[in-house]
C-alpha positions in Angstrom: -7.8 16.2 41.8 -8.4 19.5 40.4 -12.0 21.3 39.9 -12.6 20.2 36.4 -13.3 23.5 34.4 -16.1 25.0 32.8 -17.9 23.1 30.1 -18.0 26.2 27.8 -14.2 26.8 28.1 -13.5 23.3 26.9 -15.8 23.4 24.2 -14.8 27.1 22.7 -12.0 26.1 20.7 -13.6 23.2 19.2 -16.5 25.5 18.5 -14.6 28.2 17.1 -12.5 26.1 14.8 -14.5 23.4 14.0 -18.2 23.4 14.0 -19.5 26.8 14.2 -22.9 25.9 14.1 -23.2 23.8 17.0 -25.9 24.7 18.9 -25.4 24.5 22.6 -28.3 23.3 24.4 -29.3 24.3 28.1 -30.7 22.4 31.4 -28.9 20.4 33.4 -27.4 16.8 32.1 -29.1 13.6 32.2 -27.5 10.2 33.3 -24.4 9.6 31.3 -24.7 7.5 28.2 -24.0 3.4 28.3 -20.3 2.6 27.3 -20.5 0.0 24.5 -17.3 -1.9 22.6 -17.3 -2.7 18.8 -18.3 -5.9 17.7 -15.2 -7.0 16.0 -11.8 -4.6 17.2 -10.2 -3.7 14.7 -6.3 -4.8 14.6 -4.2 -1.6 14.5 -2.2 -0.3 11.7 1.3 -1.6 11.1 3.9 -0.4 13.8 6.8 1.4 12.2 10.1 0.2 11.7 11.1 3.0 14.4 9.6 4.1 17.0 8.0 7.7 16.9 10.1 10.5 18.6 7.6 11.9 21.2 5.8 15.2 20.4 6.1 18.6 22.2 3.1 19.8 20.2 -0.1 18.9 19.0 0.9 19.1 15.5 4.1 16.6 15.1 1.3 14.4 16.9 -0.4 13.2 13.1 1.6 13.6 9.7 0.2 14.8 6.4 1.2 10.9 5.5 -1.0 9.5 8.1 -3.8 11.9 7.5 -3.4 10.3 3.7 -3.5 7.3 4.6 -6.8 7.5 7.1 -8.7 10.1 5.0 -7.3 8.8 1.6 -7.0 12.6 0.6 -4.4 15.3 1.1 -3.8 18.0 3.3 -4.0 21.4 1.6 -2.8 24.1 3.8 -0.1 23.5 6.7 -1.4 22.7 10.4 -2.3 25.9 12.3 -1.2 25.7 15.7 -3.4 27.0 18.8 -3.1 27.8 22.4 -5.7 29.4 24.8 -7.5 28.3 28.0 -4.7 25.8 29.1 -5.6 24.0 25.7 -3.0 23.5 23.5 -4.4 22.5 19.6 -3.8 21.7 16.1 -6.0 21.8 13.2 -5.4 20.0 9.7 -7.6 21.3 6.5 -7.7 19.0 3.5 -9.7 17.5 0.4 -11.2 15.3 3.6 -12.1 17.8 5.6 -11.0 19.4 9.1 -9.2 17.8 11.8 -9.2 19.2 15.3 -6.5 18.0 17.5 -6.6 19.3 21.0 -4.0 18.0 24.2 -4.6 19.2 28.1 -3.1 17.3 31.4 -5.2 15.0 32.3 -4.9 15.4 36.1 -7.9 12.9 37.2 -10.1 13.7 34.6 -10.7 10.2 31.7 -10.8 10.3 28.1 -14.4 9.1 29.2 -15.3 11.9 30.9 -14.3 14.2 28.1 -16.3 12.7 25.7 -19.2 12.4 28.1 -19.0 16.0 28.6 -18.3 17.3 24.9 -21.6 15.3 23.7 -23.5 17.7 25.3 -22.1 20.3 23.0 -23.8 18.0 20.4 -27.4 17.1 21.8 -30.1 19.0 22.9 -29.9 18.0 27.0 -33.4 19.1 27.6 -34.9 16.6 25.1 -35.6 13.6 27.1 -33.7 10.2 25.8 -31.3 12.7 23.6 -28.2 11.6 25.5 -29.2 8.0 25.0 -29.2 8.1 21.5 -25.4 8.8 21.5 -23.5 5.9 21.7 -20.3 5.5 23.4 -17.5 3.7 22.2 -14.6 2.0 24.7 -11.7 1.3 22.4 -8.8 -1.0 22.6 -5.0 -0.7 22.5 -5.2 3.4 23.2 -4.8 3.2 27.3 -7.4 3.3 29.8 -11.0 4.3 29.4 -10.3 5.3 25.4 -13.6 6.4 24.3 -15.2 7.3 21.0 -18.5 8.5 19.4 -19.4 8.7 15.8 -23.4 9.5 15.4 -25.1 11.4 12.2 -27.2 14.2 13.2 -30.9 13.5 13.9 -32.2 16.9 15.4 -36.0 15.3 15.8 -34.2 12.7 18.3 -32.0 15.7 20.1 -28.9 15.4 18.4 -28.6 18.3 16.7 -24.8 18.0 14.5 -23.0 14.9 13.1 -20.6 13.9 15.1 -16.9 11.6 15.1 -14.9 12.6 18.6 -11.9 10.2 19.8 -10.6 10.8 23.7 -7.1 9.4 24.3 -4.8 10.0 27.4 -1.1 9.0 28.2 1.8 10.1 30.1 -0.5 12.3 31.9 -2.0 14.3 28.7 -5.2 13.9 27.4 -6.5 14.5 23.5 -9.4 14.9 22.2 -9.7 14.4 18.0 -12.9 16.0 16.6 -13.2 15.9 12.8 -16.0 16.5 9.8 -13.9 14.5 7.6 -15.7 10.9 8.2 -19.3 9.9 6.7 -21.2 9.1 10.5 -23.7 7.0 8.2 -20.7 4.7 8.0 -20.4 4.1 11.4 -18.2 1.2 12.0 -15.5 2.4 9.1 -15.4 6.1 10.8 -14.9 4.4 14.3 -12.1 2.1 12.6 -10.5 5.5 11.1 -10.5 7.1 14.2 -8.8 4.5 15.7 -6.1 4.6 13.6 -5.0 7.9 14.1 -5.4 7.5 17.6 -2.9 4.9 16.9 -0.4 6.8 15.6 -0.7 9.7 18.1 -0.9 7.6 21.0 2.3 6.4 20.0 4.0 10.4 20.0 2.5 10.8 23.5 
């Protein structure tokens, strides 16, 4: 197993391109946050006729058609490609929103732990019971230890941006999904829409 890297390096890019104004918070991290499953799973979305040729980047990973379809908006500018610290990325603009797409080998480290780790680029870690307050999803049909969390901002409770993350691994890569393009005060339908384009990458992979 290798030494898993800095927190900082992993978060930069998804600082950088998608939420700016994240504050990071200092002091060293509390107990990791309960895993919970939804209530009802939702089915996933209708497999195509053929299946999907596997991707050798990021971007042929989503189409502008499945963004559509999950967002119900359309993309306005062409994905921008990204490479730096090992991390290979895609990001999609659009009437919805961004999308952040970023892959890595996994090499021992879970879709779990990579969301457990990113939250704290979202919470304040030296508020007590900030970490709790962010519920973890485990999620279905996406390979082991899938994991998502979709939370609203609530900076009197320690968490101090909106947030909708989706960790996915196969075939030895890893993605993470980050976006600002689903309401977190619909919880349930942002976790469902998530899901779905985990769905159709996971299927690229």
């Amino acid at each position: 197993m290798r030494p898993r890297r800095p927190l900082d390096v992993r978060l930069r890019l998804i600082l950088i391109l998608l939420m700016p104004s994240l504050l990071m918070a200092c002091g060293k991290s509390p107990p990791a946050a309960q895993i919970t499953a939804p209530a009802e799973p939702t089915p996933p979305p209708p497999v195509a006729a053929s299946t999907p040729t596997v991707a050798s980047t990021p971007c042929e990973l989503i189409t502008d058609a499945e963004l559509h379809a999950v967002f119900s908006s359309t993309v306005s500018s062409r994905p921008e490609r990204h490479d730096a610290f090992g991390i290979a990325a895609c990001e999609w603009n659009g009437d919805f929103g961004r999308l952040l797409l970023q892959q890595w080998p996994s090499k021992g480290h879970t879709p779990q732990d990579e969301v457990r780790d990113l939250v704290s680029g979202f919470i304040d870690t030296g508020m007590p019971g900030a970490r709790s307050r962010v519920r973890l999803v485990s999620l279905q049909g996406l390979g082991n230890f899938a994991t998502a969390v979709v939370e609203a901002r609530d900076a009197k409770n320690g968490v101090l941006a909106d947030i909708a993350v989706l960790s996915i691994a196969r075939n030895g890569q890893t993605l993470v999904f980050l976006t600002d393009g689903l309401d977190e005060d619909e919880r349930e339908e942002a976790l469902r829409k998530l899901r779905e384009l985990g769905h159709y990458a996971y299927a690229r992979l």
